[in-house]
C-alpha positions as a Markdown table, in Angstrom:
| # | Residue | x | y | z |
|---|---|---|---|---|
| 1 | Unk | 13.4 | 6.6 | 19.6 |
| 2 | Unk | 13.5 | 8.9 | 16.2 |
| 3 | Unk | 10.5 | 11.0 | 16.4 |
| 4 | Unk | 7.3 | 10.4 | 14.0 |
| 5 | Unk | 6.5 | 13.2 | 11.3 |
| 6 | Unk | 2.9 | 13.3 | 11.0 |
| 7 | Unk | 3.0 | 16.8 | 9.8 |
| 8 | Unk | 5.3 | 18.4 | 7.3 |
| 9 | Unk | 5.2 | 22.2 | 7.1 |
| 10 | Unk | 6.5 | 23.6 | 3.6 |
| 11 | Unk | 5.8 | 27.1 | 4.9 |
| 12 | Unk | 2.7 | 28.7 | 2.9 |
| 13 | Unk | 2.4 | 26.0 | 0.6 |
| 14 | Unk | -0.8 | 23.9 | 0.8 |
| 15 | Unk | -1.3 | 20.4 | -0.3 |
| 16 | Unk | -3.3 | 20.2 | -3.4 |
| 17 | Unk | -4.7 | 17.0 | -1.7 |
| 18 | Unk | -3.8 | 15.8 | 2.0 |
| 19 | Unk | -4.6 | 11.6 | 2.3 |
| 20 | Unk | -4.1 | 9.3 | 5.7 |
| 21 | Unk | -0.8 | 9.4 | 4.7 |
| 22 | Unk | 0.5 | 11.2 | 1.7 |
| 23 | Unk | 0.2 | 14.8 | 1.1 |
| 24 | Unk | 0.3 | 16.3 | -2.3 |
| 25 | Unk | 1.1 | 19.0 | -4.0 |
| 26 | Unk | 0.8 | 20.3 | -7.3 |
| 27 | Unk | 4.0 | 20.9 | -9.3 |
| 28 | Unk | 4.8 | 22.4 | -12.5 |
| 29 | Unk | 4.4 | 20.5 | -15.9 |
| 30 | Unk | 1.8 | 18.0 | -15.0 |
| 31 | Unk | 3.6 | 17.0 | -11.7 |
| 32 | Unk | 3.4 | 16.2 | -8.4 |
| 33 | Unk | 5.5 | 16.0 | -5.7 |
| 34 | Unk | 3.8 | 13.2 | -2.9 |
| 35 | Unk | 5.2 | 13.5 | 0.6 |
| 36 | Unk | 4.9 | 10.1 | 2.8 |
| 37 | Unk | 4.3 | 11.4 | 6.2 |
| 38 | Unk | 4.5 | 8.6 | 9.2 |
| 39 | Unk | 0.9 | 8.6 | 9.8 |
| 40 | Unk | -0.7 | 5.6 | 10.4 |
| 41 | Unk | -4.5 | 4.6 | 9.8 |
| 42 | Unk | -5.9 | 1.2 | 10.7 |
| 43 | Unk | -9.8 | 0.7 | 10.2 |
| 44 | Unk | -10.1 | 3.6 | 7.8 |
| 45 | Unk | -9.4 | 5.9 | 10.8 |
| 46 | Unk | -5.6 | 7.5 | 11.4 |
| 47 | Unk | -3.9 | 7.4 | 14.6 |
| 48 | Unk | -3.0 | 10.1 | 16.5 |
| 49 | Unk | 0.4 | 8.1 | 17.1 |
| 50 | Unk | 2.7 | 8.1 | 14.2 |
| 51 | Unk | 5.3 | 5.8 | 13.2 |
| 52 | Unk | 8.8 | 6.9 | 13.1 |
| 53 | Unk | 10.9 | 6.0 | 10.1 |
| 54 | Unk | 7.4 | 5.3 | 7.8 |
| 55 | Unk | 7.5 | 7.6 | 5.5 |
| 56 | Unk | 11.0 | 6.7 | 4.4 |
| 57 | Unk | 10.3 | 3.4 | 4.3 |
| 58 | Unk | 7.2 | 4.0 | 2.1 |
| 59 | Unk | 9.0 | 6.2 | -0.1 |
| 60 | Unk | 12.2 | 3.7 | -0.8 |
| 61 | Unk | 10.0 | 0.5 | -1.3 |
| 62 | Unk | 8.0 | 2.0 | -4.1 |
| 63 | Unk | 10.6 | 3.9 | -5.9 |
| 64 | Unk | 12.4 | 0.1 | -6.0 |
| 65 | Unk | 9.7 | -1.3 | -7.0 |
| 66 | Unk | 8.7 | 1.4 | -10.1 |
| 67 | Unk | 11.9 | 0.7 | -11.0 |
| 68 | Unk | 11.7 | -3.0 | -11.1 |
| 69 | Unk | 8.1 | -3.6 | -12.9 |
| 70 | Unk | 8.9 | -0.5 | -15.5 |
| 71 | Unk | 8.9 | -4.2 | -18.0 |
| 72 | Unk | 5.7 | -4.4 | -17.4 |
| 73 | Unk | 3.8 | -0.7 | -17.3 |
| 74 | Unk | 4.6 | 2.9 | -17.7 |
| 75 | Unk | 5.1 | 4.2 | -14.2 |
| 76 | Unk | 4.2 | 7.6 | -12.9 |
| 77 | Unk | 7.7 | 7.8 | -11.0 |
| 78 | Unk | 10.3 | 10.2 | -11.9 |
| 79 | Unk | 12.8 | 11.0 | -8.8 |
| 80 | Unk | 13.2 | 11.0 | -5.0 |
| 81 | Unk | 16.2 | 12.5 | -5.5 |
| 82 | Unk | 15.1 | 16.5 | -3.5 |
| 83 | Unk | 18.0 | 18.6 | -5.5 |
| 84 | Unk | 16.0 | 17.0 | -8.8 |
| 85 | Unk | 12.8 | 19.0 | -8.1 |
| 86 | Unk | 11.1 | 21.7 | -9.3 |
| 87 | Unk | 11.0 | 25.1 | -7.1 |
| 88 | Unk | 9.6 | 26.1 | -4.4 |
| 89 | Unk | 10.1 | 22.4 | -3.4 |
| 90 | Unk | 13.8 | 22.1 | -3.7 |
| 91 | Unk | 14.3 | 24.8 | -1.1 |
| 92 | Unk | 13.1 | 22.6 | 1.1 |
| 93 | Unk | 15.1 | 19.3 | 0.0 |
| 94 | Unk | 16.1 | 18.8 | 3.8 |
| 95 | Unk | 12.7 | 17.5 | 5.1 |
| 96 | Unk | 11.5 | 16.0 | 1.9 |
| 97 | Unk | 14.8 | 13.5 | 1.3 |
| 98 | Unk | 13.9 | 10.4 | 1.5 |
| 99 | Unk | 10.1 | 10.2 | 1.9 |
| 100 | Unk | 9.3 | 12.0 | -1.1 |
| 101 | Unk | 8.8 | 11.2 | -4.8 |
| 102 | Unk | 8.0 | 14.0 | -8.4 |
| 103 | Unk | 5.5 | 11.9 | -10.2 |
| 104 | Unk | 3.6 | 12.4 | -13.3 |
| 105 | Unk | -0.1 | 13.4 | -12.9 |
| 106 | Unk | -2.6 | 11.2 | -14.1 |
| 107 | Unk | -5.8 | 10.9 | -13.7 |
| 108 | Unk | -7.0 | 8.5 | -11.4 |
| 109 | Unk | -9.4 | 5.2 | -12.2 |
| 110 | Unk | -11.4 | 5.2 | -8.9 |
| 111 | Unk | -11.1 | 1.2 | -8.3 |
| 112 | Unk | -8.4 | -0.4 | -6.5 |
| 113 | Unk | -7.0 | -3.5 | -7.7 |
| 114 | Unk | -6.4 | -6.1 | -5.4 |
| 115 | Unk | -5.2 | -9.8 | -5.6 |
| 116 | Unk | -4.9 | -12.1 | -3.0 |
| 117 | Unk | -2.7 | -15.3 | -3.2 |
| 118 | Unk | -3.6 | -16.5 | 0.4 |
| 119 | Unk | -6.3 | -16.6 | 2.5 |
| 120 | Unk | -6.3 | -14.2 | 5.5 |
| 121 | Unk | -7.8 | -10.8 | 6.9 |
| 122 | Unk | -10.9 | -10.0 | 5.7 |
| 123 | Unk | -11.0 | -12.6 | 3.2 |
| 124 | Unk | -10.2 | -15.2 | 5.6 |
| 125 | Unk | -13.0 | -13.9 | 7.8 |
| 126 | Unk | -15.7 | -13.8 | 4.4 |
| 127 | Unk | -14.4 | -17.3 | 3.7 |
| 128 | Unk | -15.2 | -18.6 | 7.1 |
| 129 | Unk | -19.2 | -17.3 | 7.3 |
| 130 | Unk | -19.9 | -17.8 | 3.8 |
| 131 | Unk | -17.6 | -19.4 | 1.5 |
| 132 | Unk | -16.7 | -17.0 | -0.7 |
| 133 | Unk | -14.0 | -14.1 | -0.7 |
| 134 | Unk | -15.1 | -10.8 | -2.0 |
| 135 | Unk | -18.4 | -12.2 | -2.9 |
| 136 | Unk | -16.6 | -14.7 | -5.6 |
| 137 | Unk | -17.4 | -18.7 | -4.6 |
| 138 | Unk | -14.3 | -20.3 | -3.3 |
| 139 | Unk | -13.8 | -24.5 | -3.0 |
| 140 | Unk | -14.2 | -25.4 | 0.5 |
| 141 | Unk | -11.7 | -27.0 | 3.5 |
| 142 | Unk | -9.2 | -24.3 | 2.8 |
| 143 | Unk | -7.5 | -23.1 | 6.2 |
| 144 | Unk | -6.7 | -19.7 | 7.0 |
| 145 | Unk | -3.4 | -18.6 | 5.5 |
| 146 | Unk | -3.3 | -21.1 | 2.9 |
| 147 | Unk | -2.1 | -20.4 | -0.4 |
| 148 | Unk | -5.1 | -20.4 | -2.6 |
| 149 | Unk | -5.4 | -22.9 | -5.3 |
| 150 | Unk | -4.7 | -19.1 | -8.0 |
| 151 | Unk | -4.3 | -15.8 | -7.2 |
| 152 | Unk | -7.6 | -13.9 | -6.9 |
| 153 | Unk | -8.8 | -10.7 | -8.3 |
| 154 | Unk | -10.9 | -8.5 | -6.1 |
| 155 | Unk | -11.1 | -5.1 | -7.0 |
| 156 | Unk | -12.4 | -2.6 | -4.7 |
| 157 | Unk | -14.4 | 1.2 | -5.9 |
| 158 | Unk | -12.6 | 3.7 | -4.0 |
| 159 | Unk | -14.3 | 6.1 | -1.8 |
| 160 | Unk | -14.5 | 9.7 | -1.0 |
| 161 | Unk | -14.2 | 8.6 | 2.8 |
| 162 | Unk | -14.2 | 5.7 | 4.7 |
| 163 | Unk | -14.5 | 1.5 | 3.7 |
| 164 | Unk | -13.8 | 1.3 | -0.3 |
| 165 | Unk | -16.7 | -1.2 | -1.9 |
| 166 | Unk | -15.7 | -4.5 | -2.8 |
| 167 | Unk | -17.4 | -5.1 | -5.7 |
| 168 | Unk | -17.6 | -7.7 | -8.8 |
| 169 | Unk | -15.5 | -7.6 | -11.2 |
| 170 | Unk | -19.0 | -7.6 | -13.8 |
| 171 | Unk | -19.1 | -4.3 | -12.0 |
| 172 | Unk | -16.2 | -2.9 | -12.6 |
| 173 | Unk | -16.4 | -3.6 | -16.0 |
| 174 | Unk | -19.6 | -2.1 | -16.0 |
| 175 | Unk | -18.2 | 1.5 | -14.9 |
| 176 | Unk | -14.8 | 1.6 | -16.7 |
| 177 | Unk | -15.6 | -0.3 | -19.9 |
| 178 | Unk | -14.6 | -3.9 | -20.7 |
| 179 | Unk | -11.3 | -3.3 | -22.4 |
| 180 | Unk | -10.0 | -0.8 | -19.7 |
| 181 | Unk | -11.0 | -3.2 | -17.0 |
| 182 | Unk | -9.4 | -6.6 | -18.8 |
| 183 | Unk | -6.1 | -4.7 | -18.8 |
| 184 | Unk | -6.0 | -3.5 | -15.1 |
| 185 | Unk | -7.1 | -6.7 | -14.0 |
| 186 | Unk | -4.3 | -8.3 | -16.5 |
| 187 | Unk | -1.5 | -5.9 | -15.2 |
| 188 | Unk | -2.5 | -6.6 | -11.8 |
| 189 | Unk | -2.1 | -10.3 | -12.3 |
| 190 | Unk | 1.4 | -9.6 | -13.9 |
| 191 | Unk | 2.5 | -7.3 | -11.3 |
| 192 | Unk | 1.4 | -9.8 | -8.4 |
| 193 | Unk | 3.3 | -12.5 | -10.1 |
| 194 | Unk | 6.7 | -10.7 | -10.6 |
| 195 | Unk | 6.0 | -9.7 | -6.8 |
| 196 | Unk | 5.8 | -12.2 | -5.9 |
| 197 | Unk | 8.5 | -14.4 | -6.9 |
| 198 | Unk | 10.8 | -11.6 | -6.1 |
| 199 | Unk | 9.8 | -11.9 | -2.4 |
| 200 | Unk | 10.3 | -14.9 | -2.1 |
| 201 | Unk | 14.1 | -14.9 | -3.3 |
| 202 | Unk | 14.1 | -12.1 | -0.5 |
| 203 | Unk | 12.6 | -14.9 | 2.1 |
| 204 | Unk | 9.0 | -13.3 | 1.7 |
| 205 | Unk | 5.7 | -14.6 | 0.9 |
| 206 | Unk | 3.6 | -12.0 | -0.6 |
| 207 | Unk | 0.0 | -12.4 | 0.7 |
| 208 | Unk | -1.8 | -10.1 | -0.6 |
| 209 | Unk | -1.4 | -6.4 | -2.7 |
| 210 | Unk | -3.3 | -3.8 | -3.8 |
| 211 | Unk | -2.4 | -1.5 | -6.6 |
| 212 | Unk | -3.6 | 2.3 | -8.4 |
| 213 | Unk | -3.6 | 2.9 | -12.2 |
| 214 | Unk | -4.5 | 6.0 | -13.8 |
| 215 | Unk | -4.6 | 7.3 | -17.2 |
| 216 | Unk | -2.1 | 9.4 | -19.1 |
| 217 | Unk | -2.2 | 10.5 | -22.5 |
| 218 | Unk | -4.4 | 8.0 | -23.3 |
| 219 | Unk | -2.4 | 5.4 | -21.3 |
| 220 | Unk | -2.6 | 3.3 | -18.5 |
| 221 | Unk | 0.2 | 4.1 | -15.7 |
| 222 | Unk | 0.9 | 2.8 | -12.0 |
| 223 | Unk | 0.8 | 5.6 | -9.3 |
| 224 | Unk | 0.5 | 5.5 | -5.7 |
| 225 | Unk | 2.9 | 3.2 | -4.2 |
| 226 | Unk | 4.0 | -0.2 | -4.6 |
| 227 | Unk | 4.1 | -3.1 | -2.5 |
| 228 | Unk | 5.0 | -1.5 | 0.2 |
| 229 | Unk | 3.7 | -2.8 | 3.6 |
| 230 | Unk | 1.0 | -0.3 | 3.6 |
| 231 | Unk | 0.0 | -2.1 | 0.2 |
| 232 | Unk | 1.0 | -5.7 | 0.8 |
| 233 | Unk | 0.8 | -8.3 | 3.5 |
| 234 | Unk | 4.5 | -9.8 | 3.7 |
| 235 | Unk | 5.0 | -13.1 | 5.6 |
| 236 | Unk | 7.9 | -14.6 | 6.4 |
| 237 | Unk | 9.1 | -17.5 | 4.8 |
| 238 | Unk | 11.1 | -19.4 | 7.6 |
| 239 | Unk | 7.7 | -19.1 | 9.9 |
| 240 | Unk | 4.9 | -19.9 | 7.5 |
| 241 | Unk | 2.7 | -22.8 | 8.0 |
| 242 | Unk | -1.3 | -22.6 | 6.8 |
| 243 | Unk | -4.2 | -23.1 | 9.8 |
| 244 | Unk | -2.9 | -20.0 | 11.3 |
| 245 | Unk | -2.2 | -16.5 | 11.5 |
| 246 | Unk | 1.4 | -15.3 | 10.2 |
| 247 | Unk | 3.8 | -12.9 | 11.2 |
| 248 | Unk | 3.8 | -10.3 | 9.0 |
| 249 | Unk | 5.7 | -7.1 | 8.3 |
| 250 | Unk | 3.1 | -5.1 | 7.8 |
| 251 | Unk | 0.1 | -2.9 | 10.2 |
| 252 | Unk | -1.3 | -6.0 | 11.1 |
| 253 | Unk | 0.2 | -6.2 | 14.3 |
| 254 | Unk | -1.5 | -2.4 | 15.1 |
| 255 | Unk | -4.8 | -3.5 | 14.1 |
| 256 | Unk | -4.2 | -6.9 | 16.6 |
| 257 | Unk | -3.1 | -4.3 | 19.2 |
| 258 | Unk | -6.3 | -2.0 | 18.7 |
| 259 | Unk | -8.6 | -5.4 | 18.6 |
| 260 | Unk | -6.9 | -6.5 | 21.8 |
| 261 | Unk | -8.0 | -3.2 | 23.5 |
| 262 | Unk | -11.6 | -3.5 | 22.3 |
| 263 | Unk | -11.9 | 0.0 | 20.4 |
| 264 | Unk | -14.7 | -0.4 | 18.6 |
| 265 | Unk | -12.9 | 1.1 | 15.1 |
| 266 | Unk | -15.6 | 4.7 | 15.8 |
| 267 | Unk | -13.2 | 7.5 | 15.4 |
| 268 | Unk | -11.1 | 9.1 | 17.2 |
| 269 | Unk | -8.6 | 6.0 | 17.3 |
| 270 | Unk | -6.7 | 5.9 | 21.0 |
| 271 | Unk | -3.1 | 6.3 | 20.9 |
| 272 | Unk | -0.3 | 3.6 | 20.0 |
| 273 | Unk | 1.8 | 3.0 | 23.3 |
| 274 | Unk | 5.6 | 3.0 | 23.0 |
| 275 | Unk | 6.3 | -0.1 | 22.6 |
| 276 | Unk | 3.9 | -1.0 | 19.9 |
| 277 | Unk | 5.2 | 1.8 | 18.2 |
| 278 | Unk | 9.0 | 0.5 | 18.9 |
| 279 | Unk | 7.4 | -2.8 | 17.6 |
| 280 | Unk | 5.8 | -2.0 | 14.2 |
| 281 | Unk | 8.6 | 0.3 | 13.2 |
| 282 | Unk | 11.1 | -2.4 | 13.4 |
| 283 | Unk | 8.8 | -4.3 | 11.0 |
| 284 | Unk | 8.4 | -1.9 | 8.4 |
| 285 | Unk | 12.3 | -1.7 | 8.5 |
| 286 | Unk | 12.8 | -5.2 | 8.4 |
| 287 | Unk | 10.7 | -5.2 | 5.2 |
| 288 | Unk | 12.4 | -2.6 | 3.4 |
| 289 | Unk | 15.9 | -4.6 | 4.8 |
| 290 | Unk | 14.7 | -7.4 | 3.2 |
| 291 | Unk | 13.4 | -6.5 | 0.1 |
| 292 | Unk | 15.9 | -3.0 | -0.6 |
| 293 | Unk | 19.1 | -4.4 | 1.6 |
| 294 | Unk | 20.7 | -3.1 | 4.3 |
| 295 | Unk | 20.1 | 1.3 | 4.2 |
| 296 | Unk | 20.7 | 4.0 | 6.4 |
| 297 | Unk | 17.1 | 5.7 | 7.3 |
């Protein structure tokens, strides 16, 4: 088993921000260089158990994808290519190949934009008390995992710590202005849709994603990452059938573990045993195999 790095040490410098799993620093010229660590959080909570491999995988997925959907919006992705950044960081190209990316700064629009094409999670759980999915009516006799009848917008207002707030997208509007909030919720359409159909070519279904926008020079730009399974629920194809839960390549299969051990989802989160780590590793490779092709990592 590769061994997990949860915590990267670039001698006396200090992340500018540190998140469940991505730690940032500030670069020079209006960049920043985002490390993908293999921490894992599940519930809002990170593990004390990492995942070896993550990071990489996290890192590779979204730099595909930047690439891919740069038809559609300004990215903030320049390079994960280490001998391409600035100094001090390219002194220390050797741990941060592969799992890191020099972005653009922006400044960030505190919602995140989600769109489900099929019911399941938490949505599937809403649907079945109450008929709705993030608080927005949906027709009745649908069956967990089914496609919906169109993808769904739910947007989500981040928060400093813990659950983000699903909230309307009247809300939203609300806080960001009408225009701004029309075109991430058009881009996020768009950017589901390409996705999507890509995936499937790749013998994916893509369930659900979320996505980040901030604002640069007056325009708006993706950040973060990019379906990645961290983002995205990925199911696939040759197993798919609606009135049930899917296989997916994505956490889900930690969150069943930690459900199936009854933690009660109140920090600290117990450790991940070996072979669940053994087990959601392989998924998160699979995904990038699948999507990316075949890699060293």
């Amino acid at each position: 088993m590769r061994v997990s790095l949860t915590d990267i040490s670039l001698d006396d410098l200090k992340p500018w921000r540190r998140g469940k799993v991505r730690d940032v620093y500030e670069a020079s010229d209006g960049r920043l260089i985002i490390v993908a660590t293999d921490r894992l959080s599940a519930f809002d909570c990170v593990l004390p158990t990492g995942i070896p491999d993550k990071g990489g995988v996290l890192t590779r997925l979204s730099a595909f994808w930047f690439d891919k959907v740069r038809h559609i919006v300004r990215t903030h992705y320049i390079t994960c290519e280490a001998k391409r950044f600035p100094e001090p960081f390219r002194q220390y190209a050797g741990v941060l190949q592969g799992r890191t990316m020099l972005v653009l700064r922006a400044e960030r629009v505190d919602f995140e934009c989600v769109v489900r094409g099929y019911l399941a999670g938490s949505a599937w759980a809403e649907y079945r008390k109450s008929g709705t999915i993030c608080g927005q009516p949906v027709e009745p006799g649908l069956r967990e995992s089914q496609r919906l009848p169109q993808p769904m917008f739910t947007p989500a207002r981040k928060a400093a710590s813990g659950h983000d707030e699903n909230v309307s997208f009247d809300v939203m509007k609300a806080d960001l202005g009408g225009d701004l909030a029309e075109r991430l919720r058009r881009l996020s359409a768009e950017l589901y849709s390409f996705g999507a159909a890509y995936c499937e070519t790749r013998g994916l279904l893509l369930a659900d994603s979320k996505f980040e926008f901030g604002v640069l020079g007056g325009e708006v730009v993706l950040i973060d990452e990019l379906f990645s399974p961290d983002s995205s629920r990925f199911w696939p194809v040759e197993h798919y059938a609606a009135g049930r839960p899917q296989p997916s390549f994505d956490k889900q299969f930690v969150r069943d573990y930690l459900d199936s051990i009854g933690w009660d989802r109140t920090p600290p989160a117990p450790p991940l045993p070996p072979d669940v780590v053994t087990k959601t590793r392989e998924r998160y490779l699979e995904a990038a195999h699948r999507i990316c092709g075949p890699a060293e990592v």
